[in-house]
mmCIF file of the N, C-alpha and C atoms, coordinates in Angstrom:
data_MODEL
# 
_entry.id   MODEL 
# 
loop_
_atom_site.group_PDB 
_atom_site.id 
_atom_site.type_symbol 
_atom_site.label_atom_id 
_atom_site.label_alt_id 
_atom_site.label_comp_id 
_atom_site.label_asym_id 
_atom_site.label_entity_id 
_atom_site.label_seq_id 
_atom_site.pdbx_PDB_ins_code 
_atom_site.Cartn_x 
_atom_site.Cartn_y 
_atom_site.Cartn_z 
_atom_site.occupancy 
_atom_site.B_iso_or_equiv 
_atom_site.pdbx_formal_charge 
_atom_site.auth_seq_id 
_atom_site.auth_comp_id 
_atom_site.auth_asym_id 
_atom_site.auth_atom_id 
_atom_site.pdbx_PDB_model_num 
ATOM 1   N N  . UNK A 1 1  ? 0.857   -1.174  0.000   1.00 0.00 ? 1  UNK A N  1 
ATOM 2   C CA . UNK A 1 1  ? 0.000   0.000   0.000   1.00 0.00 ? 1  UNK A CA 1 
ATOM 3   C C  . UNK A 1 1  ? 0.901   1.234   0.000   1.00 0.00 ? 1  UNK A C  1 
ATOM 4   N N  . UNK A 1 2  ? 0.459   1.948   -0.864  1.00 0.00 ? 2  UNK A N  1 
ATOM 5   C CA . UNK A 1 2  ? 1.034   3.329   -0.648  1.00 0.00 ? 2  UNK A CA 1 
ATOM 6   C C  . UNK A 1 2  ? 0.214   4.896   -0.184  1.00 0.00 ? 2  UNK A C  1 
ATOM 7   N N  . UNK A 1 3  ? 1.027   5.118   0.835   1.00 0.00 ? 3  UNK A N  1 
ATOM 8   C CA . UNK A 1 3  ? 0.206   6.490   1.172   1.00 0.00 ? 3  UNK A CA 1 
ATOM 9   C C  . UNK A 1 3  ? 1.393   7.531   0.797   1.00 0.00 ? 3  UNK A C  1 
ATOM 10  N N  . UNK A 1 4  ? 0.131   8.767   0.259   1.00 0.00 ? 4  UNK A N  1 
ATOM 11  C CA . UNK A 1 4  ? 0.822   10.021  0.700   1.00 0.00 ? 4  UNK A CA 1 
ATOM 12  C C  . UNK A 1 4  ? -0.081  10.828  1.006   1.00 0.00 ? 4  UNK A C  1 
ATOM 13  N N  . UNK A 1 5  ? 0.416   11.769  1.633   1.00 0.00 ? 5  UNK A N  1 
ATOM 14  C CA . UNK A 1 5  ? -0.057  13.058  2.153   1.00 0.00 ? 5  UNK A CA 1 
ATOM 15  C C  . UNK A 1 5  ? 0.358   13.981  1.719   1.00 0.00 ? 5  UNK A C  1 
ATOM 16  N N  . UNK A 1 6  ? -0.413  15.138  1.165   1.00 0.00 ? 6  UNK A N  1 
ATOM 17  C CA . UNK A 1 6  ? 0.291   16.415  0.824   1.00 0.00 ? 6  UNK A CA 1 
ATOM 18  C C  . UNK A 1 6  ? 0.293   17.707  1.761   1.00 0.00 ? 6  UNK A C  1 
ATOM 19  N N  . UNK A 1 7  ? 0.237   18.279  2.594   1.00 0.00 ? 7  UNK A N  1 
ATOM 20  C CA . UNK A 1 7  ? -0.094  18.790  3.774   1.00 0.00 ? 7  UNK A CA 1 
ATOM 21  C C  . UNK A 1 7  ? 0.691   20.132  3.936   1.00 0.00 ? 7  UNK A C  1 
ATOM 22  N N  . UNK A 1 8  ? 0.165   20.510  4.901   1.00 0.00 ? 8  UNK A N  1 
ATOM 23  C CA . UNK A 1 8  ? 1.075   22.264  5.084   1.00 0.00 ? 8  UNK A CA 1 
ATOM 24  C C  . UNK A 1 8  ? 0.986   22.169  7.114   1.00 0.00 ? 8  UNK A C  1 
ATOM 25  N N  . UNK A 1 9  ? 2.270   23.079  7.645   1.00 0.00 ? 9  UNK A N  1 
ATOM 26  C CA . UNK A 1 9  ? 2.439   23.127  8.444   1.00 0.00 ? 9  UNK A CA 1 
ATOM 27  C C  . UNK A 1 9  ? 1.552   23.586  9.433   1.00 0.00 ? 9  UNK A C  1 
ATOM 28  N N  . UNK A 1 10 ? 0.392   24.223  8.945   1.00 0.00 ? 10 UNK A N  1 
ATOM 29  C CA . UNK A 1 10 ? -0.687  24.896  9.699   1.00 0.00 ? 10 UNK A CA 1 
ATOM 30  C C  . UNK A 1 10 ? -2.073  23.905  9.943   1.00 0.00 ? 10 UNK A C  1 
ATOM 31  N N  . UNK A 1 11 ? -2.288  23.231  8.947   1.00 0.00 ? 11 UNK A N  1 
ATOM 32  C CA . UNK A 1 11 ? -3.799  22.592  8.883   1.00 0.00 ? 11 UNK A CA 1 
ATOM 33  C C  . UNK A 1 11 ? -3.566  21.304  10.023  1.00 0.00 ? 11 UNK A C  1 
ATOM 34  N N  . UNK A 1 12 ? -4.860  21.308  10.565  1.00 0.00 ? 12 UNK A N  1 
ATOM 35  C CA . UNK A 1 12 ? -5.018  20.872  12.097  1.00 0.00 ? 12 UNK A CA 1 
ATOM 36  C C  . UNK A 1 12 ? -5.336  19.360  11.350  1.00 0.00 ? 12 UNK A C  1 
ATOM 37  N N  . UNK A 1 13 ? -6.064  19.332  9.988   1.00 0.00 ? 13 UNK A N  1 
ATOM 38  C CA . UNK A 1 13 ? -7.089  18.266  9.382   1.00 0.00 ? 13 UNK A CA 1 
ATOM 39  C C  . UNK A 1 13 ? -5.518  17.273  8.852   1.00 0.00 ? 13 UNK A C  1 
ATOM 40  N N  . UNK A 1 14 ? -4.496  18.246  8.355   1.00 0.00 ? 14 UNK A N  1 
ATOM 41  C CA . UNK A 1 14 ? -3.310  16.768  8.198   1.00 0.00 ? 14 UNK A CA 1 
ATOM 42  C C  . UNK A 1 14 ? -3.020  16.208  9.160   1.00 0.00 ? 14 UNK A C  1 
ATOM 43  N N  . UNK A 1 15 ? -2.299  17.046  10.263  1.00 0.00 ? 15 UNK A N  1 
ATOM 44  C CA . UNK A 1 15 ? -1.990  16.294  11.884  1.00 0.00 ? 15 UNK A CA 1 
ATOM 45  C C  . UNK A 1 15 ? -3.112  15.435  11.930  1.00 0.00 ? 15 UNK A C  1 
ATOM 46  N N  . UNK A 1 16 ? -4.091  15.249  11.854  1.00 0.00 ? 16 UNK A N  1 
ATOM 47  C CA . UNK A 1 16 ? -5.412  14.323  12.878  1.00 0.00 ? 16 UNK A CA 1 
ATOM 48  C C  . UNK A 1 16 ? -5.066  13.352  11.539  1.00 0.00 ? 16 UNK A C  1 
ATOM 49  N N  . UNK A 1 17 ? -4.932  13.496  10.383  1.00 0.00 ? 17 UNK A N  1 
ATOM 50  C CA . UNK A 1 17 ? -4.518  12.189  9.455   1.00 0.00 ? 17 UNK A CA 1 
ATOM 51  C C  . UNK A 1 17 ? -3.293  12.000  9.767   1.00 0.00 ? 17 UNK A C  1 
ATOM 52  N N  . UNK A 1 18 ? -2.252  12.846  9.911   1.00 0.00 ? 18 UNK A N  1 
ATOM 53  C CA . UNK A 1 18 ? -1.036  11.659  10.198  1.00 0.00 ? 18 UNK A CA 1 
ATOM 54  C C  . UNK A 1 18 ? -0.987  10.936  11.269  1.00 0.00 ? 18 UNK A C  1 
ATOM 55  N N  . UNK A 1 19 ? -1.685  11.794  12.534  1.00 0.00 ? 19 UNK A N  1 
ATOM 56  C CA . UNK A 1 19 ? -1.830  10.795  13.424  1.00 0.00 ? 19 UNK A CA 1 
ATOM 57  C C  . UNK A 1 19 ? -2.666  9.453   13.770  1.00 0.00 ? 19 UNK A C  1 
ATOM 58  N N  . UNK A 1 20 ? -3.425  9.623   12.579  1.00 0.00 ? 20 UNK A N  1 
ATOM 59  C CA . UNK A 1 20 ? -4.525  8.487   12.372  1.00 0.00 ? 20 UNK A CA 1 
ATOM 60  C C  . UNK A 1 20 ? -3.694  7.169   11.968  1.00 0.00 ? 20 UNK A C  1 
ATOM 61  N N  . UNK A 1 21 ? -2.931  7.549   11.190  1.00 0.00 ? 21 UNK A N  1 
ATOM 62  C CA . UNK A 1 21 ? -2.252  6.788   10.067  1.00 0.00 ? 21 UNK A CA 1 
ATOM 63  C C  . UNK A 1 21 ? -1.067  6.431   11.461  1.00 0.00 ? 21 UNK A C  1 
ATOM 64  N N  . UNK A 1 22 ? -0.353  7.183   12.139  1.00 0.00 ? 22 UNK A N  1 
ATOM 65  C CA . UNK A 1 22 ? 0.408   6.713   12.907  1.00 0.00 ? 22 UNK A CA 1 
ATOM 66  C C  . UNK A 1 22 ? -0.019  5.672   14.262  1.00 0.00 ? 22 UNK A C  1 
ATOM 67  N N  . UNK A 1 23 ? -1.163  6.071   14.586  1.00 0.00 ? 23 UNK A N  1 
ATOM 68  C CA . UNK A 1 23 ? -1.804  5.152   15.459  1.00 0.00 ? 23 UNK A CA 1 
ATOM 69  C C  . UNK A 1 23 ? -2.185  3.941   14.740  1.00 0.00 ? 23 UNK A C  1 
ATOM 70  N N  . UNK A 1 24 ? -2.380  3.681   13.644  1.00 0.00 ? 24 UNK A N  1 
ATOM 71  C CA . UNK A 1 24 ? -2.384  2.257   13.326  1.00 0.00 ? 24 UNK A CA 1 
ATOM 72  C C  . UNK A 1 24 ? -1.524  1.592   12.447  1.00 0.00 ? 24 UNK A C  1 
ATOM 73  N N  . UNK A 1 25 ? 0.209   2.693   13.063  1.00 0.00 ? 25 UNK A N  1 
ATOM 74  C CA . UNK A 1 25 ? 0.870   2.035   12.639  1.00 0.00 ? 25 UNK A CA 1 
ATOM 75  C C  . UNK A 1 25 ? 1.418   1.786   10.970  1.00 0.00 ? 25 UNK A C  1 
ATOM 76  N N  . UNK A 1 26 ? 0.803   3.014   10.403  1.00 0.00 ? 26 UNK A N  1 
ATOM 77  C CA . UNK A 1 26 ? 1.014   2.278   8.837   1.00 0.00 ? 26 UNK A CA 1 
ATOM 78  C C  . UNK A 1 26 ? 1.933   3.580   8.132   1.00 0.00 ? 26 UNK A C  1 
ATOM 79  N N  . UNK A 1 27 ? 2.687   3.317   7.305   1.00 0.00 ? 27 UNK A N  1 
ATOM 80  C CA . UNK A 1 27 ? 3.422   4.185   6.719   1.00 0.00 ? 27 UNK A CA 1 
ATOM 81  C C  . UNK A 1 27 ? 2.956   5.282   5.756   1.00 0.00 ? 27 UNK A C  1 
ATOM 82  N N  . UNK A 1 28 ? 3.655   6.427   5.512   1.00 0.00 ? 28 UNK A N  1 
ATOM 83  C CA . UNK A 1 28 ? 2.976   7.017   4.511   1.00 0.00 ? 28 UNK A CA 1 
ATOM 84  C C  . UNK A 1 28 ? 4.147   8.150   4.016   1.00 0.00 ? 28 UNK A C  1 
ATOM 85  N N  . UNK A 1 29 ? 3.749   8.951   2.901   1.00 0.00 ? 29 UNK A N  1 
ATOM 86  C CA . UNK A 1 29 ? 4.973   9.887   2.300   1.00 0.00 ? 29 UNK A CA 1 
ATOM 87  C C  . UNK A 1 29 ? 4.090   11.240  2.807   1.00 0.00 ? 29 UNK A C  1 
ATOM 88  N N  . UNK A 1 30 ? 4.674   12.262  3.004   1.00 0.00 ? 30 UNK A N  1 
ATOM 89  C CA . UNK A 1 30 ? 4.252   13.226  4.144   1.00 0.00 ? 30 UNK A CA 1 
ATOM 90  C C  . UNK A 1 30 ? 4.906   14.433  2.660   1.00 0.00 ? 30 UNK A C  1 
ATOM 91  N N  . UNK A 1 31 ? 3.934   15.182  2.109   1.00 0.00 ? 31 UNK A N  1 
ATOM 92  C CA . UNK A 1 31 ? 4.393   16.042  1.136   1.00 0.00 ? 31 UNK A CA 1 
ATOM 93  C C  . UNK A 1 31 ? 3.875   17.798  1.727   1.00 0.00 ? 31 UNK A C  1 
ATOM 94  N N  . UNK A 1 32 ? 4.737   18.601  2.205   1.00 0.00 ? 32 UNK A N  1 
ATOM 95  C CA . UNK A 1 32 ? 4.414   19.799  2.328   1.00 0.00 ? 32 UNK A CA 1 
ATOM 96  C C  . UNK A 1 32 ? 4.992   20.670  1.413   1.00 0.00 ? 32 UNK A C  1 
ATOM 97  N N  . UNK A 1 33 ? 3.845   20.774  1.054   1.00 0.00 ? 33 UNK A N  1 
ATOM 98  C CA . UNK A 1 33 ? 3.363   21.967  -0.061  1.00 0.00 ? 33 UNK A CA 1 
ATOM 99  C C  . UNK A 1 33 ? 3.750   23.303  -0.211  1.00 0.00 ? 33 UNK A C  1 
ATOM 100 N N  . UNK A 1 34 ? 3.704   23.976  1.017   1.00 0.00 ? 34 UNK A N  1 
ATOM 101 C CA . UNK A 1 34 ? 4.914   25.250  1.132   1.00 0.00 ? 34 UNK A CA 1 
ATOM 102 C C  . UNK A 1 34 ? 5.860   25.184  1.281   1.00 0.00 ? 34 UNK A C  1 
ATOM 103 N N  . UNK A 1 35 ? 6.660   23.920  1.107   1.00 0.00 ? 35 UNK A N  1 
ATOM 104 C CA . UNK A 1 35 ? 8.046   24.064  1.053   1.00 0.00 ? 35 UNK A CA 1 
ATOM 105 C C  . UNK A 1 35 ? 8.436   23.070  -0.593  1.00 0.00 ? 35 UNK A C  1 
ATOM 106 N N  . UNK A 1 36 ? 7.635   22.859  -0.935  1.00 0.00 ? 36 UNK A N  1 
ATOM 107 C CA . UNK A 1 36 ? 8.153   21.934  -2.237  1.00 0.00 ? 36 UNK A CA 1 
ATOM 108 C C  . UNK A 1 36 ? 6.577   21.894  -3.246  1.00 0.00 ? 36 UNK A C  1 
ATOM 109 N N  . UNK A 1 37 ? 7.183   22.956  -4.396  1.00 0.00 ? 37 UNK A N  1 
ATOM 110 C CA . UNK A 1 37 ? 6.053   23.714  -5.342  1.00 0.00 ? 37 UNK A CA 1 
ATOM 111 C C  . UNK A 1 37 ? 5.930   22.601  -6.165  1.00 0.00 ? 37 UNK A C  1 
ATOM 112 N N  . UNK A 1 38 ? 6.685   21.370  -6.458  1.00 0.00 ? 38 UNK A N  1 
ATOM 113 C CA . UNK A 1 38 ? 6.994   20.577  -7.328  1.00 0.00 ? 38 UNK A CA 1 
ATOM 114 C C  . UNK A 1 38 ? 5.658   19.719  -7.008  1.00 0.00 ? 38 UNK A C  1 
ATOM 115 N N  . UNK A 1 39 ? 5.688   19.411  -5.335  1.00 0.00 ? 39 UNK A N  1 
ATOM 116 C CA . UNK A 1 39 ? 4.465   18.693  -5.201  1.00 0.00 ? 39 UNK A CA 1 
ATOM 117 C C  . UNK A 1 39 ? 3.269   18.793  -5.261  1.00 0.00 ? 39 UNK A C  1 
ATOM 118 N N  . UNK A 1 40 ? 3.049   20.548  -4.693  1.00 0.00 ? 40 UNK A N  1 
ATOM 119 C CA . UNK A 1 40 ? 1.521   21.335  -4.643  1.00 0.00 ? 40 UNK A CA 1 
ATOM 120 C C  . UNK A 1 40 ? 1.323   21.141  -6.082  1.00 0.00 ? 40 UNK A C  1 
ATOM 121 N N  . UNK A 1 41 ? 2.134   21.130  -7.314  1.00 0.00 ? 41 UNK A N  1 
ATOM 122 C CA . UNK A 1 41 ? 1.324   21.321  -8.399  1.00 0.00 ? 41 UNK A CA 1 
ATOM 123 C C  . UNK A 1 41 ? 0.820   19.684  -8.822  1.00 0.00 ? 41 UNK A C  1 
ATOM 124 N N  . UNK A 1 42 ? 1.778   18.821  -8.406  1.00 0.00 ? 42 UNK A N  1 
ATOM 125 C CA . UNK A 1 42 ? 1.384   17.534  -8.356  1.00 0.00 ? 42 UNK A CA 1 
ATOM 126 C C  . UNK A 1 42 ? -0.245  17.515  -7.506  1.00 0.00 ? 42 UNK A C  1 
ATOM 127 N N  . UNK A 1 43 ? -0.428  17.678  -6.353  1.00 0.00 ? 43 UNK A N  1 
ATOM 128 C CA . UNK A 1 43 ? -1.560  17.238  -5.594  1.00 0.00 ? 43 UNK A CA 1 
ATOM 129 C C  . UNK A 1 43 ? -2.108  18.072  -6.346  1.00 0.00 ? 43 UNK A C  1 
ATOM 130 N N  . UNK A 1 44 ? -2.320  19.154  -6.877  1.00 0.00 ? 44 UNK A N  1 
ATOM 131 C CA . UNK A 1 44 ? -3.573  19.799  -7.838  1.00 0.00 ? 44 UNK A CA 1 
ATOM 132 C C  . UNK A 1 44 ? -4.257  18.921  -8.823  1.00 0.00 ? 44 UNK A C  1 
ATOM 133 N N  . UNK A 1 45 ? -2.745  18.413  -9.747  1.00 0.00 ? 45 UNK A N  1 
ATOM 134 C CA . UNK A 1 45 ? -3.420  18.116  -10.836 1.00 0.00 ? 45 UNK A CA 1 
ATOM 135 C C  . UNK A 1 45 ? -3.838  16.492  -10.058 1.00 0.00 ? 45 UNK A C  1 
ATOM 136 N N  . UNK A 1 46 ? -3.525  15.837  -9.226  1.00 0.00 ? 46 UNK A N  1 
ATOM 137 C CA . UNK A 1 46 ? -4.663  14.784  -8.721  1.00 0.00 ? 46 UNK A CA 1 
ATOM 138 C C  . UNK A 1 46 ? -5.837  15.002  -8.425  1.00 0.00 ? 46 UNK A C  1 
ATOM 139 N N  . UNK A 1 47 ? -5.997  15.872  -7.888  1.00 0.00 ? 47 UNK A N  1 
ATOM 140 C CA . UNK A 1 47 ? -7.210  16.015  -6.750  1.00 0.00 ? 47 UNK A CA 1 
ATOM 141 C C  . UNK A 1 47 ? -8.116  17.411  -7.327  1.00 0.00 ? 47 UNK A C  1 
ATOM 142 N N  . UNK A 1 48 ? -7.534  18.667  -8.151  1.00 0.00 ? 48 UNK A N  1 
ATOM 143 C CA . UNK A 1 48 ? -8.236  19.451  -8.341  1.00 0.00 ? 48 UNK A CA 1 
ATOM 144 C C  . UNK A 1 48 ? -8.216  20.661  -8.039  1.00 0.00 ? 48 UNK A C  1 
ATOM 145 N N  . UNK A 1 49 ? -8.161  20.289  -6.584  1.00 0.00 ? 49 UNK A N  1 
ATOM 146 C CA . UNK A 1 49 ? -7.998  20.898  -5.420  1.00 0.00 ? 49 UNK A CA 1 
ATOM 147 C C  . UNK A 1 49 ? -6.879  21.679  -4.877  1.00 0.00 ? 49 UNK A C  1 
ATOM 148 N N  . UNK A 1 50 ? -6.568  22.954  -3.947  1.00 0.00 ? 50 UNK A N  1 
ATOM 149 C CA . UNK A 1 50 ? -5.565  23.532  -3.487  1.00 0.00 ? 50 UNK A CA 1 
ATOM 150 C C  . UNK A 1 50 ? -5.569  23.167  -2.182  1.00 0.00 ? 50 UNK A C  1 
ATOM 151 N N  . UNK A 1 51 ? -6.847  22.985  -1.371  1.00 0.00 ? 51 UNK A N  1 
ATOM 152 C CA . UNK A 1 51 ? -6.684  22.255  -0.251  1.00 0.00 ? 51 UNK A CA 1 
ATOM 153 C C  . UNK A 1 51 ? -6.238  21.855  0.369   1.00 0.00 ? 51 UNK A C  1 
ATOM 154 N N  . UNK A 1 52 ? -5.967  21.832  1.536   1.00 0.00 ? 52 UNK A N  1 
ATOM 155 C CA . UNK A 1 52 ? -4.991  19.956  2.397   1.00 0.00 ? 52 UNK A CA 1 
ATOM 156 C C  . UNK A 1 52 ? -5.794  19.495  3.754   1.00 0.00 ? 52 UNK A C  1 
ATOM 157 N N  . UNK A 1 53 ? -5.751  18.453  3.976   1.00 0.00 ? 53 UNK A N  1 
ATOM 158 C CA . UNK A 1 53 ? -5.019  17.674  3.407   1.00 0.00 ? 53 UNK A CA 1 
ATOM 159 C C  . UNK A 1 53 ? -5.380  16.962  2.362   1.00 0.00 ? 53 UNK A C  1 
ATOM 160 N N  . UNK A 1 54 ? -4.825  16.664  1.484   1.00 0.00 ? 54 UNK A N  1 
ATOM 161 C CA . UNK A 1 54 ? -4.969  15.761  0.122   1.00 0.00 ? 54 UNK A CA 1 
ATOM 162 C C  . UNK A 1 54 ? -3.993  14.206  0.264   1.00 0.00 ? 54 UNK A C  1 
ATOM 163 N N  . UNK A 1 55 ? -5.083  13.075  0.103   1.00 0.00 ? 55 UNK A N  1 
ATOM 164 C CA . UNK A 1 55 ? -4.017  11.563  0.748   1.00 0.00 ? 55 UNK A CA 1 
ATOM 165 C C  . UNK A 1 55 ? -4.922  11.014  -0.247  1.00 0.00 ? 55 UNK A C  1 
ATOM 166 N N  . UNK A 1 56 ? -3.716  10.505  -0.878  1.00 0.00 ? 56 UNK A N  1 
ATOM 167 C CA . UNK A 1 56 ? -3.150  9.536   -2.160  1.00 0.00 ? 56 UNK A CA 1 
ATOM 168 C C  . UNK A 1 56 ? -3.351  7.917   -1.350  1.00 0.00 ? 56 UNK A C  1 
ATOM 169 N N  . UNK A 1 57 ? -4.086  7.244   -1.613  1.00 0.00 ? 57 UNK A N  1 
ATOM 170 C CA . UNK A 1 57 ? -3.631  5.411   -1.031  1.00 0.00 ? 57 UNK A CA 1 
ATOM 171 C C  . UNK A 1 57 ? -4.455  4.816   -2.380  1.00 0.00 ? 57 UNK A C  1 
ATOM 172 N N  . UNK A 1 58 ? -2.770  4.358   -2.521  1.00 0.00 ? 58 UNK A N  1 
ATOM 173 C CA . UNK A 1 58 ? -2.746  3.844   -4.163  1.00 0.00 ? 58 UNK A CA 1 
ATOM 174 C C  . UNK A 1 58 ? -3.510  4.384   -5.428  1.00 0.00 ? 58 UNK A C  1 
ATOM 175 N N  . UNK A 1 59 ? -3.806  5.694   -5.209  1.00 0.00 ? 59 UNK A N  1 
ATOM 176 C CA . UNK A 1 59 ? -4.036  6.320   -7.213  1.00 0.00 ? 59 UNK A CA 1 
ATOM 177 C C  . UNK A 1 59 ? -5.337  6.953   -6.354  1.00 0.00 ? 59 UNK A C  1 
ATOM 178 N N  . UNK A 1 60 ? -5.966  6.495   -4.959  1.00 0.00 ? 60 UNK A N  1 
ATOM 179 C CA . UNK A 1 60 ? -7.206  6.739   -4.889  1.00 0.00 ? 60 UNK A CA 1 
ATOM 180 C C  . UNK A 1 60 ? -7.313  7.649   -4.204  1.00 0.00 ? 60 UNK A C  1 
ATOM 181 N N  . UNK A 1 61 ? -7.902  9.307   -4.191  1.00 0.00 ? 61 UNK A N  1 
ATOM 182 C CA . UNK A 1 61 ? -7.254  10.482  -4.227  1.00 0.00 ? 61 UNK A CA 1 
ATOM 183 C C  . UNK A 1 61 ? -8.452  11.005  -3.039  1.00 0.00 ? 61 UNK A C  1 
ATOM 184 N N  . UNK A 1 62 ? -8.385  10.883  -1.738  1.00 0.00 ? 62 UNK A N  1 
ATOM 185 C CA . UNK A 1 62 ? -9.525  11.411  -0.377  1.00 0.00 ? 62 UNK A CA 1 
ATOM 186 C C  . UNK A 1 62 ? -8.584  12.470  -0.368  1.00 0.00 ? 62 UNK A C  1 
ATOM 187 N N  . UNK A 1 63 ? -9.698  13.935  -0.499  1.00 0.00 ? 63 UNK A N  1 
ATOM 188 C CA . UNK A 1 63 ? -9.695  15.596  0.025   1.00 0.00 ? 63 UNK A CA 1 
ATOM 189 C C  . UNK A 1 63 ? -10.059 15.530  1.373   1.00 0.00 ? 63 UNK A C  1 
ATOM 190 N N  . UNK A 1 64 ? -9.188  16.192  2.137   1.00 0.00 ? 64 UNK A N  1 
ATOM 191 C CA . UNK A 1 64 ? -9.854  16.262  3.054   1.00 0.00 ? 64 UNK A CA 1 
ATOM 192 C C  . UNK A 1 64 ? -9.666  15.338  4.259   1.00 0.00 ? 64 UNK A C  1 
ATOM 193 N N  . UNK A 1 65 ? -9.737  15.040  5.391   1.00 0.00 ? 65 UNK A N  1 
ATOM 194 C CA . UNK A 1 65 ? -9.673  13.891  6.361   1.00 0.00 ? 65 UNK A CA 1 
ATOM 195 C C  . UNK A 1 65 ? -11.059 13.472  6.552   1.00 0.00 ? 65 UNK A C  1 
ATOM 196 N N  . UNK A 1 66 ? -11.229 12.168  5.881   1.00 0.00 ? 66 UNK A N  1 
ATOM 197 C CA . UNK A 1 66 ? -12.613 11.432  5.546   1.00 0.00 ? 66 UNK A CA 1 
ATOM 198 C C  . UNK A 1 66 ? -12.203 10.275  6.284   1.00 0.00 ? 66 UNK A C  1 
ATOM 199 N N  . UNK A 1 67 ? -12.306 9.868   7.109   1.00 0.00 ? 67 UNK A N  1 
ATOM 200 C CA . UNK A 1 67 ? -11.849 8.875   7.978   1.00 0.00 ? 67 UNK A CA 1 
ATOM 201 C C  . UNK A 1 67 ? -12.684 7.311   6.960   1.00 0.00 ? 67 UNK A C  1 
ATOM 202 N N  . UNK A 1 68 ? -13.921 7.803   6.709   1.00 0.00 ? 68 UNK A N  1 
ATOM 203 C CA . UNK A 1 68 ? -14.736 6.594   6.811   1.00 0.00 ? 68 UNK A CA 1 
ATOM 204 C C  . UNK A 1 68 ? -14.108 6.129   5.352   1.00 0.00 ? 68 UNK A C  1 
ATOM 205 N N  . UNK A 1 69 ? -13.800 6.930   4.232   1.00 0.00 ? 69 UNK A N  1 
ATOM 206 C CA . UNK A 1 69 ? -13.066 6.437   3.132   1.00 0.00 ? 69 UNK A CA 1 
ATOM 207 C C  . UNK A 1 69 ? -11.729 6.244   3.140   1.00 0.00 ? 69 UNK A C  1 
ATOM 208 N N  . UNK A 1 70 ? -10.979 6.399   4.278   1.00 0.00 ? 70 UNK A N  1 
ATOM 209 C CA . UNK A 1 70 ? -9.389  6.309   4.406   1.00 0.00 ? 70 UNK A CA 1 
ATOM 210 C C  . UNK A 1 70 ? -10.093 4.339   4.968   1.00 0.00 ? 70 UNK A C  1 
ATOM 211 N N  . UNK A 1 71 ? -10.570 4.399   5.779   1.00 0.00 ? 71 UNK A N  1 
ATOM 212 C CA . UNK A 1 71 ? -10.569 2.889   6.461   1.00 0.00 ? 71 UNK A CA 1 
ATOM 213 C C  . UNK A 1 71 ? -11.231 2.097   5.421   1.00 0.00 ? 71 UNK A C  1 
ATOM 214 N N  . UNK A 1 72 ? -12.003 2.412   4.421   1.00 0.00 ? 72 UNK A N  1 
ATOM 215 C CA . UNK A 1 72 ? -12.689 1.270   3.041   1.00 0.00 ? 72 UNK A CA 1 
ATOM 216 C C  . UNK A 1 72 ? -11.535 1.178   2.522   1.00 0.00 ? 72 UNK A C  1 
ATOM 217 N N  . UNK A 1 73 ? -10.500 2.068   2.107   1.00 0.00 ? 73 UNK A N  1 
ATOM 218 C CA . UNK A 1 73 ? -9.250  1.723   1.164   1.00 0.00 ? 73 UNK A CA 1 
ATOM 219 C C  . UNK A 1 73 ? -8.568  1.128   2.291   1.00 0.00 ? 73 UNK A C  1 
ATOM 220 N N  . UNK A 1 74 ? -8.169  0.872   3.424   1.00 0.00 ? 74 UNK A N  1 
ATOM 221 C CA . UNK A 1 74 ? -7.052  0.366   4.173   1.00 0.00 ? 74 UNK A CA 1 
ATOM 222 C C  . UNK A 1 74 ? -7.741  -1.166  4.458   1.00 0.00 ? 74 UNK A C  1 
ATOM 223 N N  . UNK A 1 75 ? -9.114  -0.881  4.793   1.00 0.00 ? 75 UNK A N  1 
ATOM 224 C CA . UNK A 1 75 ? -9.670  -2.422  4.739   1.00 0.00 ? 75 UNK A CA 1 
ATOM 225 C C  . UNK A 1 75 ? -9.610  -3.398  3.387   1.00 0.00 ? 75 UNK A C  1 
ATOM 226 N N  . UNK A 1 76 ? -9.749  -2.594  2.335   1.00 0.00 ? 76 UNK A N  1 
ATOM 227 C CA . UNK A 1 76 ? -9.659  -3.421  0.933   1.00 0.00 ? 76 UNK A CA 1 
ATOM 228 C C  . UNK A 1 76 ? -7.866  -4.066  0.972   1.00 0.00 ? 76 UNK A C  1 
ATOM 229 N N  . UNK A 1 77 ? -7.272  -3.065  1.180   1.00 0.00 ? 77 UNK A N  1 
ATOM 230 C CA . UNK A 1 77 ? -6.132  -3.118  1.456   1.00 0.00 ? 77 UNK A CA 1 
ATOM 231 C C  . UNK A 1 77 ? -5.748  -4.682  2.547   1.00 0.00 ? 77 UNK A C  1 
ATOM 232 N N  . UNK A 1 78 ? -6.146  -5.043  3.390   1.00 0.00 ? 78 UNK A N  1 
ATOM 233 C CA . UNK A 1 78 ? -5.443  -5.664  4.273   1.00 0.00 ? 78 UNK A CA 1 
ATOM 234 C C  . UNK A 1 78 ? -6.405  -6.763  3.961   1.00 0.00 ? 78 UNK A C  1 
ATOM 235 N N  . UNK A 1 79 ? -7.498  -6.917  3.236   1.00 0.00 ? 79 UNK A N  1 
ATOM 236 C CA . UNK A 1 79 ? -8.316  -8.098  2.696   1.00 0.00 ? 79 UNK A CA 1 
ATOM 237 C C  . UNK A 1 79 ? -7.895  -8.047  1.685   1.00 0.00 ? 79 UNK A C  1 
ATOM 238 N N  . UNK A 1 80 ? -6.634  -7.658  0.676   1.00 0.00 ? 80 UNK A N  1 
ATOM 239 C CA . UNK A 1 80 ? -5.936  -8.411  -0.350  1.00 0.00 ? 80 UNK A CA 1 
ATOM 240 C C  . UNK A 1 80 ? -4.883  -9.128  -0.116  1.00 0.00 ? 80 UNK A C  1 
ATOM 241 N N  . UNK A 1 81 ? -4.286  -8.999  1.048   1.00 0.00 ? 81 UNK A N  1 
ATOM 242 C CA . UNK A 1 81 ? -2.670  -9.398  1.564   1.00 0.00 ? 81 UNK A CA 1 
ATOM 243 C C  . UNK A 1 81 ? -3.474  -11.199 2.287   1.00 0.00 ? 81 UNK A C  1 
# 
């Protein structure tokens, strides 16, 4: 599984996803956006969006901290392994 996050140092909504993601333990790529323009234009052209947080798990692109669609992709996820 692959995660990323695209995130900025201020938004309260990435912390509560990385820490989501850290409480159960699972890895992820942590992309902040005000410090690396290379990526913000990347998470745009995924998602649309200027927003954050913006989390990538595998191609499948949740705006926002949506808990209930982060756990359908991590459950599909751990019922393929």
């Amino acid at each position: 599984m692959n995660i990323e996050i695209y995130t900025t140092p201020t938004c309260i909504w990435c912390k509560t996803a990385k820490e989501y993601f850290d409480s159960k333990g699972i890895e992820y790529k942590e992309y902040d956006v005000t410090e690396d323009n290379e990526k913000a234009l990347e998470m745009v052209e995924k998602s649309g969006q200027r927003g954050v947080p913006v989390i990538d798990i595998d191609g499948n692109i949740i705006i926002g901290f949506d808990k209930e669609a982060i756990e359908e992709l991590i459950t599909e996820f751990i019922e393929d392994e």
